[in-house]
mmCIF file of the N, C-alpha and C atoms, coordinates in Angstrom:
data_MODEL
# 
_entry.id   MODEL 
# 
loop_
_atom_site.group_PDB 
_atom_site.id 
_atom_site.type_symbol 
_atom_site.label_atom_id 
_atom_site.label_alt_id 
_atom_site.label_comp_id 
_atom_site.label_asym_id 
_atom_site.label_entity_id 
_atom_site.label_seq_id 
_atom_site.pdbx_PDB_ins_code 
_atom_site.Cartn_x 
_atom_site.Cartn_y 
_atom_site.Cartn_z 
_atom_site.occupancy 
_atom_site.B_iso_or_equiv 
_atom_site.pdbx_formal_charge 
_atom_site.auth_seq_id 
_atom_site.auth_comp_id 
_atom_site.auth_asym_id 
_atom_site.auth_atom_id 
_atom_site.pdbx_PDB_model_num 
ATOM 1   N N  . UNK A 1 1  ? -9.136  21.893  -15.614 1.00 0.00 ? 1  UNK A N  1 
ATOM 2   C CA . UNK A 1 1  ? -8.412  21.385  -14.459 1.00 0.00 ? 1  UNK A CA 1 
ATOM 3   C C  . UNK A 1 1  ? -7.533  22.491  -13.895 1.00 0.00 ? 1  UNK A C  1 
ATOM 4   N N  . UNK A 1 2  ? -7.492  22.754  -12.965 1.00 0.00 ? 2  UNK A N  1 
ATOM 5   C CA . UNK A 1 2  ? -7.060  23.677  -12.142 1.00 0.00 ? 2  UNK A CA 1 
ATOM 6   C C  . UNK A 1 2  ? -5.553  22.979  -11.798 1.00 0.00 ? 2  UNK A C  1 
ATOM 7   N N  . UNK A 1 3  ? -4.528  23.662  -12.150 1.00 0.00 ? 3  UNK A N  1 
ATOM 8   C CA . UNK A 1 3  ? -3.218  23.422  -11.643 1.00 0.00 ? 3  UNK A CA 1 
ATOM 9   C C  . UNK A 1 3  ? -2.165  24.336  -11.141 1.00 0.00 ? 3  UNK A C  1 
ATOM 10  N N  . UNK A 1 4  ? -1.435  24.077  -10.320 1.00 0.00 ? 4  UNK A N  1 
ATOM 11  C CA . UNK A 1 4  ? -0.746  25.169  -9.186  1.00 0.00 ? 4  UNK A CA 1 
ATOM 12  C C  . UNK A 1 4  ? 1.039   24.150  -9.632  1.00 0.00 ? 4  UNK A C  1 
ATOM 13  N N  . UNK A 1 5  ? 1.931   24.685  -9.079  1.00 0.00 ? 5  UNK A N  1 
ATOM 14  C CA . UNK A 1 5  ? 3.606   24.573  -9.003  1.00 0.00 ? 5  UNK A CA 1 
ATOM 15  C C  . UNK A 1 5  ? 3.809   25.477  -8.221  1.00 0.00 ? 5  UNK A C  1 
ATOM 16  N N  . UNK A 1 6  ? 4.321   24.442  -7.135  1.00 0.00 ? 6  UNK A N  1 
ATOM 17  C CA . UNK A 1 6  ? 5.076   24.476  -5.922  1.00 0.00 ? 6  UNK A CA 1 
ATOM 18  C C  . UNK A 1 6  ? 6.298   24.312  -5.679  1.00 0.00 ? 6  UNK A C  1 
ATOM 19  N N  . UNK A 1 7  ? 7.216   25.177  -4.903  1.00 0.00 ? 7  UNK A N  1 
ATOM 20  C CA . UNK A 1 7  ? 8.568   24.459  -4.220  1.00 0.00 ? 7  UNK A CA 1 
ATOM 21  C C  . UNK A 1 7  ? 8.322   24.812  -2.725  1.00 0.00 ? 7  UNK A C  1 
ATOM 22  N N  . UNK A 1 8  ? 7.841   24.001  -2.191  1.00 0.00 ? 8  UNK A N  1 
ATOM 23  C CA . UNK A 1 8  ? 7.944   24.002  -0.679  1.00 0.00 ? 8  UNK A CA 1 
ATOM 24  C C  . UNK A 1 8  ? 8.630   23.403  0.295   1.00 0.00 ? 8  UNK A C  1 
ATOM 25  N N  . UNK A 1 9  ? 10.040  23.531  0.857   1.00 0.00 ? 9  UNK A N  1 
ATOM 26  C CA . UNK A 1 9  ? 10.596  22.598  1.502   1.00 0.00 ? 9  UNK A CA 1 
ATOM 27  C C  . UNK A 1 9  ? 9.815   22.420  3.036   1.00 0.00 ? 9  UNK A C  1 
ATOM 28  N N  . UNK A 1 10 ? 9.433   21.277  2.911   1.00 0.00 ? 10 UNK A N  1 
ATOM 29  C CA . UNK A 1 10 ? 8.552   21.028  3.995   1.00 0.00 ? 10 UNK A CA 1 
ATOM 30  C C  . UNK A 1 10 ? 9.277   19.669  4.719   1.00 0.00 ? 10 UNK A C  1 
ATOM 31  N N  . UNK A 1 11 ? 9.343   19.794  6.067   1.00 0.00 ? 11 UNK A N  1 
ATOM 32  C CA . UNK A 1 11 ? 9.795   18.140  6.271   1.00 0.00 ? 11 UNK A CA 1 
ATOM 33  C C  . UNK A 1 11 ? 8.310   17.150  6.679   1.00 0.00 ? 11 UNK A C  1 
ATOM 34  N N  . UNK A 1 12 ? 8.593   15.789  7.088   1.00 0.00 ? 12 UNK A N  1 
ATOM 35  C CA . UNK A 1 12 ? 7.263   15.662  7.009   1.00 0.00 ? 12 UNK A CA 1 
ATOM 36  C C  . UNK A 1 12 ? 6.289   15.091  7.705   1.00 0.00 ? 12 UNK A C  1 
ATOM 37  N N  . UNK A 1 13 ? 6.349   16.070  9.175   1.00 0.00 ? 13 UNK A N  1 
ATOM 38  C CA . UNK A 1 13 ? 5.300   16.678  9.923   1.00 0.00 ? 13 UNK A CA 1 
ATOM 39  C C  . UNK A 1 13 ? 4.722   17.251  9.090   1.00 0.00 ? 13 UNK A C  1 
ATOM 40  N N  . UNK A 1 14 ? 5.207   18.519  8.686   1.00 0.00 ? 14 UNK A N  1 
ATOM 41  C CA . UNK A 1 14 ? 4.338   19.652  8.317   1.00 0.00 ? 14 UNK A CA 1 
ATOM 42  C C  . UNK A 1 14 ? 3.876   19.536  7.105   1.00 0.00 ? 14 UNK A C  1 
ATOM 43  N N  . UNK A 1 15 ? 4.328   18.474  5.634   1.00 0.00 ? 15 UNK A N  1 
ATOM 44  C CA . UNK A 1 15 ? 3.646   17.402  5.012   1.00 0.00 ? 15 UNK A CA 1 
ATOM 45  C C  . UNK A 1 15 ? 2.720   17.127  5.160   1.00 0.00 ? 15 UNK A C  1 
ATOM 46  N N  . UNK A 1 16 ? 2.713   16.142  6.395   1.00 0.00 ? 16 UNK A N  1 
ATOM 47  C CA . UNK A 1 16 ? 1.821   14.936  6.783   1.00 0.00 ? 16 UNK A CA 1 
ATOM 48  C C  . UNK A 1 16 ? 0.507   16.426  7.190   1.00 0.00 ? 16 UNK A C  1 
ATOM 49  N N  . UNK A 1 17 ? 0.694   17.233  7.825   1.00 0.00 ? 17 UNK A N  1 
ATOM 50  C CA . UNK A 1 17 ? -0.629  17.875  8.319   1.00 0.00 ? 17 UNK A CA 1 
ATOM 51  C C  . UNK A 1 17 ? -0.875  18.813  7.091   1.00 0.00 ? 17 UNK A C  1 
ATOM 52  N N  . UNK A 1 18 ? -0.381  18.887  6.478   1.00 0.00 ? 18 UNK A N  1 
ATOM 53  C CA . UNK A 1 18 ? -1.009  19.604  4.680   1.00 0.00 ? 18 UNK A CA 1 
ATOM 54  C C  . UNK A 1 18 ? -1.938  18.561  4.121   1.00 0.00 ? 18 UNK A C  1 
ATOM 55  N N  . UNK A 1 19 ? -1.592  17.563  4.243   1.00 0.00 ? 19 UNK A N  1 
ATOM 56  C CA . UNK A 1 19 ? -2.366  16.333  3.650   1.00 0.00 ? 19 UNK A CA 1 
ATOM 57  C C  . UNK A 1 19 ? -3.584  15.904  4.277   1.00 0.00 ? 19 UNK A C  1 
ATOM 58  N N  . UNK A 1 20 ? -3.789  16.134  5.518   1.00 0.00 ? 20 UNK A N  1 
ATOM 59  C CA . UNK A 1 20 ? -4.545  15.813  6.368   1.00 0.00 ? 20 UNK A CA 1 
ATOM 60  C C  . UNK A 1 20 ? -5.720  17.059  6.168   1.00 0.00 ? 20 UNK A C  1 
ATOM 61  N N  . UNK A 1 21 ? -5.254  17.754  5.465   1.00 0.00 ? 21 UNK A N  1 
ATOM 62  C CA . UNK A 1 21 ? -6.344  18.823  5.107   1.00 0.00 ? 21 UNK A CA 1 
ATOM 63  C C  . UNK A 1 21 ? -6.831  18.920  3.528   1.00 0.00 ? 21 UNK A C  1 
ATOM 64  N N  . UNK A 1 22 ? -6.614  17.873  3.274   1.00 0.00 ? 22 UNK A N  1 
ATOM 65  C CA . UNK A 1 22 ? -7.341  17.440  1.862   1.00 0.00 ? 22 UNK A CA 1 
ATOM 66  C C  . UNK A 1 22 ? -8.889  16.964  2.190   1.00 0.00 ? 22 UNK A C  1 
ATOM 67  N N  . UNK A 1 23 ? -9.432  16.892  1.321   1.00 0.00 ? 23 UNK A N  1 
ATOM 68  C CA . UNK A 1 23 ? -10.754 15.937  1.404   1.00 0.00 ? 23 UNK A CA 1 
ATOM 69  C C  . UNK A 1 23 ? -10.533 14.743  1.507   1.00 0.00 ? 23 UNK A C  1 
ATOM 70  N N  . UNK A 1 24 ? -11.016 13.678  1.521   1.00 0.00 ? 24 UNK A N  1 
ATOM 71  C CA . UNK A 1 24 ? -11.350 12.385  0.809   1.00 0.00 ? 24 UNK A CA 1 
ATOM 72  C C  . UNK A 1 24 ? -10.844 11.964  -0.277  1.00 0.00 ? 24 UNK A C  1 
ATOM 73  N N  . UNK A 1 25 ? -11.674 12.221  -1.755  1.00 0.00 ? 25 UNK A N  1 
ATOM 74  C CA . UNK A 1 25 ? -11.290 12.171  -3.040  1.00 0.00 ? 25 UNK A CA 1 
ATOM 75  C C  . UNK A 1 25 ? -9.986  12.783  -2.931  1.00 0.00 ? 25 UNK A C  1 
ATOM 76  N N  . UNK A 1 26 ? -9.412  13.871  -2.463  1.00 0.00 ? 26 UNK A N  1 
ATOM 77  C CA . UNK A 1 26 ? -8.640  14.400  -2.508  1.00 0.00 ? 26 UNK A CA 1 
ATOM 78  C C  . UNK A 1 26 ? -7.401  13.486  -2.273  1.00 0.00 ? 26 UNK A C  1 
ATOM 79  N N  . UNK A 1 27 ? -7.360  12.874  -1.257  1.00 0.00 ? 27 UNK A N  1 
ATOM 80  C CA . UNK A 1 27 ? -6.521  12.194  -0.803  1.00 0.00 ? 27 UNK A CA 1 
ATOM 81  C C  . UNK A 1 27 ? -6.333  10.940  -1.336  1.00 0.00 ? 27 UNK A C  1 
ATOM 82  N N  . UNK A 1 28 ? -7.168  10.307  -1.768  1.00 0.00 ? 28 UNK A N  1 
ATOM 83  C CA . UNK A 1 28 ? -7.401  8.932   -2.815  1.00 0.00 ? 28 UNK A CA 1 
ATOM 84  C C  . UNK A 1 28 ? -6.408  9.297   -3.889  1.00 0.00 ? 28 UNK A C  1 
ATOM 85  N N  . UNK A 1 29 ? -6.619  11.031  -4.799  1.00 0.00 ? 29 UNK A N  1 
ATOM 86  C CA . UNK A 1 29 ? -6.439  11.163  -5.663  1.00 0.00 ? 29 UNK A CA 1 
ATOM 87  C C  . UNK A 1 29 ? -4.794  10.899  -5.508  1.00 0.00 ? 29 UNK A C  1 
ATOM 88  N N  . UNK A 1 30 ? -4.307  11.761  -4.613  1.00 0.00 ? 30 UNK A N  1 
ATOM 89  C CA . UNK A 1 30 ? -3.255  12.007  -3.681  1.00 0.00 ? 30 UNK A CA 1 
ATOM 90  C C  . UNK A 1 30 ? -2.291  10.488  -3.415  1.00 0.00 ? 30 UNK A C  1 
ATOM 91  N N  . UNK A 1 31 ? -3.036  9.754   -2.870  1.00 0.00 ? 31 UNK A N  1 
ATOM 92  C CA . UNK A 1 31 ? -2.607  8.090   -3.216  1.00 0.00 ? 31 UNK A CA 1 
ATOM 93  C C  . UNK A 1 31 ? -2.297  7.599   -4.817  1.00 0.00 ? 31 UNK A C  1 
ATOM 94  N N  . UNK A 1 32 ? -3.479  7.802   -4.939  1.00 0.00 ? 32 UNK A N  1 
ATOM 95  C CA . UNK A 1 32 ? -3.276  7.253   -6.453  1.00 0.00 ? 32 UNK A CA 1 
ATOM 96  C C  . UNK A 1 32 ? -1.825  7.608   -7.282  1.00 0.00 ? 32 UNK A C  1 
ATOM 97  N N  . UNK A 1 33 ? -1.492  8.673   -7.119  1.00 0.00 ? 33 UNK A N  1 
ATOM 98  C CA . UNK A 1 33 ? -0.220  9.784   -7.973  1.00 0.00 ? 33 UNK A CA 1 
ATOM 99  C C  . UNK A 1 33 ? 0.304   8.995   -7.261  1.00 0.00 ? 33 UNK A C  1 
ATOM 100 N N  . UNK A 1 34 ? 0.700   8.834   -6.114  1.00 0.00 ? 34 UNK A N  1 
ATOM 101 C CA . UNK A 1 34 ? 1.955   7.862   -5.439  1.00 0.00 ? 34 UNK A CA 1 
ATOM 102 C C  . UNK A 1 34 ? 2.336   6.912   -6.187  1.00 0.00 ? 34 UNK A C  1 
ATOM 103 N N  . UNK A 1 35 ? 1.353   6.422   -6.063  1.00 0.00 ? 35 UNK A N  1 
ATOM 104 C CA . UNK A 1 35 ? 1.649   5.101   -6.462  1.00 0.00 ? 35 UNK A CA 1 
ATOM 105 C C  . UNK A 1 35 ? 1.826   4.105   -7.559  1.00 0.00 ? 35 UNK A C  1 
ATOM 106 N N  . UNK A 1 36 ? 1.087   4.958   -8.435  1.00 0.00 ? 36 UNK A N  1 
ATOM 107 C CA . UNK A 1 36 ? 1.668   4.723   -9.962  1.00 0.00 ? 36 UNK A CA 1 
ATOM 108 C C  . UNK A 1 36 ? 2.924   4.948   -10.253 1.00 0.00 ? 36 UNK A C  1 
ATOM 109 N N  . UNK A 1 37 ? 3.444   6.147   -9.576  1.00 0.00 ? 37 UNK A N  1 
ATOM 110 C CA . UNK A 1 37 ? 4.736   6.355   -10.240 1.00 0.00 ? 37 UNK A CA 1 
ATOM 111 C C  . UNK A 1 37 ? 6.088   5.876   -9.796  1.00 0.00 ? 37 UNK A C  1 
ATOM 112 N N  . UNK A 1 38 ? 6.267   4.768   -10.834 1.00 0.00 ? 38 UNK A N  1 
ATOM 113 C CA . UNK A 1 38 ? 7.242   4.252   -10.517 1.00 0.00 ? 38 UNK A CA 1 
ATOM 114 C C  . UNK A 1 38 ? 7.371   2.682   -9.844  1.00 0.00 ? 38 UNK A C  1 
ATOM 115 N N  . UNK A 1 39 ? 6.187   2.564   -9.689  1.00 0.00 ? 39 UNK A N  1 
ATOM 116 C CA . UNK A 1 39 ? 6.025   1.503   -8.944  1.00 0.00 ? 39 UNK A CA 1 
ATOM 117 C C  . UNK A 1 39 ? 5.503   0.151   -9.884  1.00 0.00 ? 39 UNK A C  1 
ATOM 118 N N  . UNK A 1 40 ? 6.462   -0.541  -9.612  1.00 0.00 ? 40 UNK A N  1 
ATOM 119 C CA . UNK A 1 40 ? 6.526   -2.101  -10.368 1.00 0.00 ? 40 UNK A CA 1 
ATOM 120 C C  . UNK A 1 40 ? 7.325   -2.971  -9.560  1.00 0.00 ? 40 UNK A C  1 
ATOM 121 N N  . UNK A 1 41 ? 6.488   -3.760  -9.690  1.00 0.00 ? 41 UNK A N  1 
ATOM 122 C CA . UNK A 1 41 ? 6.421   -5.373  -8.596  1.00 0.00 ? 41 UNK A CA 1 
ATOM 123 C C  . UNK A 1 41 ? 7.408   -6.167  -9.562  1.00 0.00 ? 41 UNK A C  1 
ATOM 124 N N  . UNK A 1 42 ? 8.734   -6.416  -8.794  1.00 0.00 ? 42 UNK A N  1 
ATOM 125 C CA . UNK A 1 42 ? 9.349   -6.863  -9.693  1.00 0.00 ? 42 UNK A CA 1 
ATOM 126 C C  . UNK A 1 42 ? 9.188   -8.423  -9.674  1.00 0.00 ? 42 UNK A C  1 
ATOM 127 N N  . UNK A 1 43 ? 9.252   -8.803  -11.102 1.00 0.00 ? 43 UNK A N  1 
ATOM 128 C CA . UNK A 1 43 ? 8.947   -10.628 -11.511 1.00 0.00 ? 43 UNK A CA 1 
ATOM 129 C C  . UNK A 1 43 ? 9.055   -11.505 -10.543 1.00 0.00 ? 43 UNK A C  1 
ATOM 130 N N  . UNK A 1 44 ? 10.267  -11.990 -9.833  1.00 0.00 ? 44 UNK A N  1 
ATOM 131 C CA . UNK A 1 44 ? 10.467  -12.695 -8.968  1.00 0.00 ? 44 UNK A CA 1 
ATOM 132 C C  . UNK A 1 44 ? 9.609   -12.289 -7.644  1.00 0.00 ? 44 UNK A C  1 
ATOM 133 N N  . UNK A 1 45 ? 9.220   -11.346 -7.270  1.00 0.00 ? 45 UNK A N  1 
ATOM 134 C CA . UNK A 1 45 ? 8.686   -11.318 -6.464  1.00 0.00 ? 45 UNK A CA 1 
ATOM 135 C C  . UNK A 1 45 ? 6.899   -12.004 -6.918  1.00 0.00 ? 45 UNK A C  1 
ATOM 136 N N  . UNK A 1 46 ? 6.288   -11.609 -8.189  1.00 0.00 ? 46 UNK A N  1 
ATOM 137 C CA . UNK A 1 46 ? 5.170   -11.761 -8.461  1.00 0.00 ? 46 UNK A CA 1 
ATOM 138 C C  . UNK A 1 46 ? 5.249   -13.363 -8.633  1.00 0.00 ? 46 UNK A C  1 
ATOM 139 N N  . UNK A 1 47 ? 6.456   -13.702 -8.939  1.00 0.00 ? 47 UNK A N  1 
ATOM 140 C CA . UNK A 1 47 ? 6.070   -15.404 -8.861  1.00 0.00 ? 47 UNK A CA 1 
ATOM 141 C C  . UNK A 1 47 ? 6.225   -16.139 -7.316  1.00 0.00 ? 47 UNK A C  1 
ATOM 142 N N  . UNK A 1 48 ? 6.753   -14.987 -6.499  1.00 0.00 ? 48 UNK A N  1 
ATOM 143 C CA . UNK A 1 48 ? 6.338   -15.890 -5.022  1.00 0.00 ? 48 UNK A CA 1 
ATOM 144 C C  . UNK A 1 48 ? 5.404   -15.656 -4.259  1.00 0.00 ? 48 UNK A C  1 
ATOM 145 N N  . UNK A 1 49 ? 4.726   -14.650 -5.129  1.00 0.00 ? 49 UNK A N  1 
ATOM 146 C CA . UNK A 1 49 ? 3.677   -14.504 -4.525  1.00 0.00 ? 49 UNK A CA 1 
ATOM 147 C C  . UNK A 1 49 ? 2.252   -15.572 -5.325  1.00 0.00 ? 49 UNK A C  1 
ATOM 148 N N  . UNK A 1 50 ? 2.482   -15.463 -6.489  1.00 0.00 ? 50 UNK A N  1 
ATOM 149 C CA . UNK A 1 50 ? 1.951   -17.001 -7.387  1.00 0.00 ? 50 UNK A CA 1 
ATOM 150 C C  . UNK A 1 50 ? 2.204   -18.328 -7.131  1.00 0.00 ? 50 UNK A C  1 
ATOM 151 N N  . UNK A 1 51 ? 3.067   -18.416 -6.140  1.00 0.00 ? 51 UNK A N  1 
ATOM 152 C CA . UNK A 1 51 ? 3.578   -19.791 -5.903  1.00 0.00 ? 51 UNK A CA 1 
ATOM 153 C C  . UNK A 1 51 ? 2.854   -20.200 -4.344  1.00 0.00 ? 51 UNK A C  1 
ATOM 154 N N  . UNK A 1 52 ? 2.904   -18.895 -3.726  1.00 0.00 ? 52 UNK A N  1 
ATOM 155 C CA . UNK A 1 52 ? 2.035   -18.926 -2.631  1.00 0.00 ? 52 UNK A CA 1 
ATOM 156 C C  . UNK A 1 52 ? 0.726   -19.159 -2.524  1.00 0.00 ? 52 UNK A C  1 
ATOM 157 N N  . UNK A 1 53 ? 0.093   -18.772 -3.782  1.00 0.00 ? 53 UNK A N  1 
ATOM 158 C CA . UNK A 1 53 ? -1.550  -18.789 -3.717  1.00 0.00 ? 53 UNK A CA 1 
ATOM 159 C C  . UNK A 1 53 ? -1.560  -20.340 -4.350  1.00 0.00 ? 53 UNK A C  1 
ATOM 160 N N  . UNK A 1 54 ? -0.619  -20.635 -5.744  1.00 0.00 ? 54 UNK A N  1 
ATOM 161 C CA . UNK A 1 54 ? -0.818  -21.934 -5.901  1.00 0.00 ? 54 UNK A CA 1 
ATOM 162 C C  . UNK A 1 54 ? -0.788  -23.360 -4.808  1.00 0.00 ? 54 UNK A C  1 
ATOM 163 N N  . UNK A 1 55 ? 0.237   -22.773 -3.760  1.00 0.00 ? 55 UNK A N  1 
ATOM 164 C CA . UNK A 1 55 ? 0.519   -23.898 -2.733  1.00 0.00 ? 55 UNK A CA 1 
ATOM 165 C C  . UNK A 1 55 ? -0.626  -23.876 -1.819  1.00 0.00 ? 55 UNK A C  1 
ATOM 166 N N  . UNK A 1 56 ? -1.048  -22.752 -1.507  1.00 0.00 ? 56 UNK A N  1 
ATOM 167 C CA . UNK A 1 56 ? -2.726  -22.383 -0.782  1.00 0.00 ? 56 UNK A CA 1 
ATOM 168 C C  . UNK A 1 56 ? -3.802  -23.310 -0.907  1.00 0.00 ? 56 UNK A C  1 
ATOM 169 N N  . UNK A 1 57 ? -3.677  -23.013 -2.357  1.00 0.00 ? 57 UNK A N  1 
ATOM 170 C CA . UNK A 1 57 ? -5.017  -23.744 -2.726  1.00 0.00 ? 57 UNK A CA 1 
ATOM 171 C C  . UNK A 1 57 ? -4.783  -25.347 -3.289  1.00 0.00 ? 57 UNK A C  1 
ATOM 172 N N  . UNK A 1 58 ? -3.814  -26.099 -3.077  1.00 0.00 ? 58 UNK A N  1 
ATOM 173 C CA . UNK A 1 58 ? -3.562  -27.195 -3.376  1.00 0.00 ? 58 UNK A CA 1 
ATOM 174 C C  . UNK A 1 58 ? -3.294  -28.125 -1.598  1.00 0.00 ? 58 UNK A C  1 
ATOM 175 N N  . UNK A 1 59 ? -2.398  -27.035 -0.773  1.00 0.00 ? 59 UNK A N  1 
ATOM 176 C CA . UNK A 1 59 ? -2.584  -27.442 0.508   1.00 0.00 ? 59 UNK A CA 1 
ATOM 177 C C  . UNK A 1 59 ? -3.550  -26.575 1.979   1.00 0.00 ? 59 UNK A C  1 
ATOM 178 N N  . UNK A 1 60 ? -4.648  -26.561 1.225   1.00 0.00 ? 60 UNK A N  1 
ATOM 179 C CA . UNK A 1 60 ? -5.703  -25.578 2.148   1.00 0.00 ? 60 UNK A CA 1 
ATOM 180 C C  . UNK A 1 60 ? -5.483  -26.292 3.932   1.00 0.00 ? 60 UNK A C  1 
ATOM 181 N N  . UNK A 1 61 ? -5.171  -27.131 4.181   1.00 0.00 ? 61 UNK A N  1 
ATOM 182 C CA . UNK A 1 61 ? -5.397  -27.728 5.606   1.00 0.00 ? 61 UNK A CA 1 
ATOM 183 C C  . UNK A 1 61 ? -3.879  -26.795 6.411   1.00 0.00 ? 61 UNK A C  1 
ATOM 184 N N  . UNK A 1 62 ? -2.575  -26.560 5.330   1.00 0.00 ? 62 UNK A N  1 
ATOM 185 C CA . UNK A 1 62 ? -1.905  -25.666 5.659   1.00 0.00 ? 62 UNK A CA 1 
ATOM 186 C C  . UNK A 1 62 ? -1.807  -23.983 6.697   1.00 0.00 ? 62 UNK A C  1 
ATOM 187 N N  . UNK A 1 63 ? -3.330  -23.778 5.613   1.00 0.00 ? 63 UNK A N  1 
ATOM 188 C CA . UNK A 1 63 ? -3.252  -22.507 6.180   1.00 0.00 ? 63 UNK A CA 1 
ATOM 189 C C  . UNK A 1 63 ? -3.872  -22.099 7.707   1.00 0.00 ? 63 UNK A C  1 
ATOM 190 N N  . UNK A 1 64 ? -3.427  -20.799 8.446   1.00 0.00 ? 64 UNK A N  1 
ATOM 191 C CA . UNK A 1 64 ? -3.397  -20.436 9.357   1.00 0.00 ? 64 UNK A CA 1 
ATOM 192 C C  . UNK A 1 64 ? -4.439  -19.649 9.756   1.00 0.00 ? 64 UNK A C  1 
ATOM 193 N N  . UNK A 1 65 ? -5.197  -19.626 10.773  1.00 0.00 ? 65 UNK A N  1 
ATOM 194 C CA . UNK A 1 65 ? -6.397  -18.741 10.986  1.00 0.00 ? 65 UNK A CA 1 
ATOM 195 C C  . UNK A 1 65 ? -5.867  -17.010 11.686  1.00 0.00 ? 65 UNK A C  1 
ATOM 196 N N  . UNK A 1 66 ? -5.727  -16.172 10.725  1.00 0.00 ? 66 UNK A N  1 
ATOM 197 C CA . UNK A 1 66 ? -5.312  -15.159 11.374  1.00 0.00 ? 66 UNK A CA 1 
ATOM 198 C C  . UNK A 1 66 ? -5.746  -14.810 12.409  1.00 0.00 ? 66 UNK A C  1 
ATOM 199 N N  . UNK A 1 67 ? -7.041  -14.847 13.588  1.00 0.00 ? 67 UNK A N  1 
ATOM 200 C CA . UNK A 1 67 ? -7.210  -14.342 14.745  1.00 0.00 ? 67 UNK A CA 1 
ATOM 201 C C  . UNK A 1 67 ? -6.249  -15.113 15.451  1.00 0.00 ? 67 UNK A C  1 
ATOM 202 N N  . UNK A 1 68 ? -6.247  -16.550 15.148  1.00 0.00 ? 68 UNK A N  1 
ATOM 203 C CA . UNK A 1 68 ? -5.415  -17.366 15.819  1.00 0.00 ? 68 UNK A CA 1 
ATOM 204 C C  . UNK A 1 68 ? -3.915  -16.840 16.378  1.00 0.00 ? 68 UNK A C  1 
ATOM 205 N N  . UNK A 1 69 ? -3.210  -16.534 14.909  1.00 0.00 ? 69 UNK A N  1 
ATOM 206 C CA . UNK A 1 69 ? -2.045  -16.415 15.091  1.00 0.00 ? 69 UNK A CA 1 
ATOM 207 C C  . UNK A 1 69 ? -1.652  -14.637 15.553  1.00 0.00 ? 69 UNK A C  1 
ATOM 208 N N  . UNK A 1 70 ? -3.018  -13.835 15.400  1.00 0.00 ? 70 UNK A N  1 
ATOM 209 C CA . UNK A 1 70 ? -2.554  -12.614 15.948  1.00 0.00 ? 70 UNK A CA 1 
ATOM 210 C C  . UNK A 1 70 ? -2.723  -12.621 17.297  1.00 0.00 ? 70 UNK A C  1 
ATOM 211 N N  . UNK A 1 71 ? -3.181  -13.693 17.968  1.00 0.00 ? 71 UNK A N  1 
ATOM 212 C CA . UNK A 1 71 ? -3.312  -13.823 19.290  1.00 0.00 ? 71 UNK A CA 1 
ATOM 213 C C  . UNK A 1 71 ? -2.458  -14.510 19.815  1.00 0.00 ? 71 UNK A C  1 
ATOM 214 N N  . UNK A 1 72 ? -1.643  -15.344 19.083  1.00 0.00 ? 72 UNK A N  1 
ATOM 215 C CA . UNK A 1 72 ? -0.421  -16.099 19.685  1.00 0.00 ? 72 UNK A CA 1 
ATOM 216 C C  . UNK A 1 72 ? 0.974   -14.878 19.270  1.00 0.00 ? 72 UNK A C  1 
ATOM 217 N N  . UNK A 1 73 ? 0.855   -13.669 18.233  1.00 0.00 ? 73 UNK A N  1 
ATOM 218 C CA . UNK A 1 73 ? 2.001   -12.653 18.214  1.00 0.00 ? 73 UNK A CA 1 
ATOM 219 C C  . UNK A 1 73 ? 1.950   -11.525 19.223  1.00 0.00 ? 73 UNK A C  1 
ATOM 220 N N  . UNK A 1 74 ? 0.819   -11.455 19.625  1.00 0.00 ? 74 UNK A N  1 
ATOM 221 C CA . UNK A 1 74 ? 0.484   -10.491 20.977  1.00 0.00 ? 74 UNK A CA 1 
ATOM 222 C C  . UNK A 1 74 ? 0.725   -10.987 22.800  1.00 0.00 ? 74 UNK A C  1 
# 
């Protein structure tokens, strides 16, 4: 594995167009490192989001047809 160490103060325009010159995989890979680190869905949030799918599927006549409603936010 090929590895490099960097200090580049970059703001982030000039970031954003370093990145934009990755590949594909590259950039997946690039995501991926984001986003693992550090990142945890904290409890209360994972139970409203469990409480949401439970109420979903118990009151299906509830839910909303997204073309619908992106055409009534536009």
């Amino acid at each position: 594995m090929n590895s490099l160490t960097l200090k580049v103060d970059l703001d982030f325009e000039q970031l954003l167009k370093v990145v934009k010159q990755l590949s594909p995989s590259e950039k997946l890979k690039l995501n991926d490192a984001i986003w693992k680190e550090g990142m945890e869905i904290p409890t209360e949030h994972q139970e409203i989001v469990l409480d949401r799918i439970k109420k979903s599927k118990a009151y299906p006549e509830r839910m909303l047809d997204w073309d619908q409603v992106a055409d009534n936010i536009i």
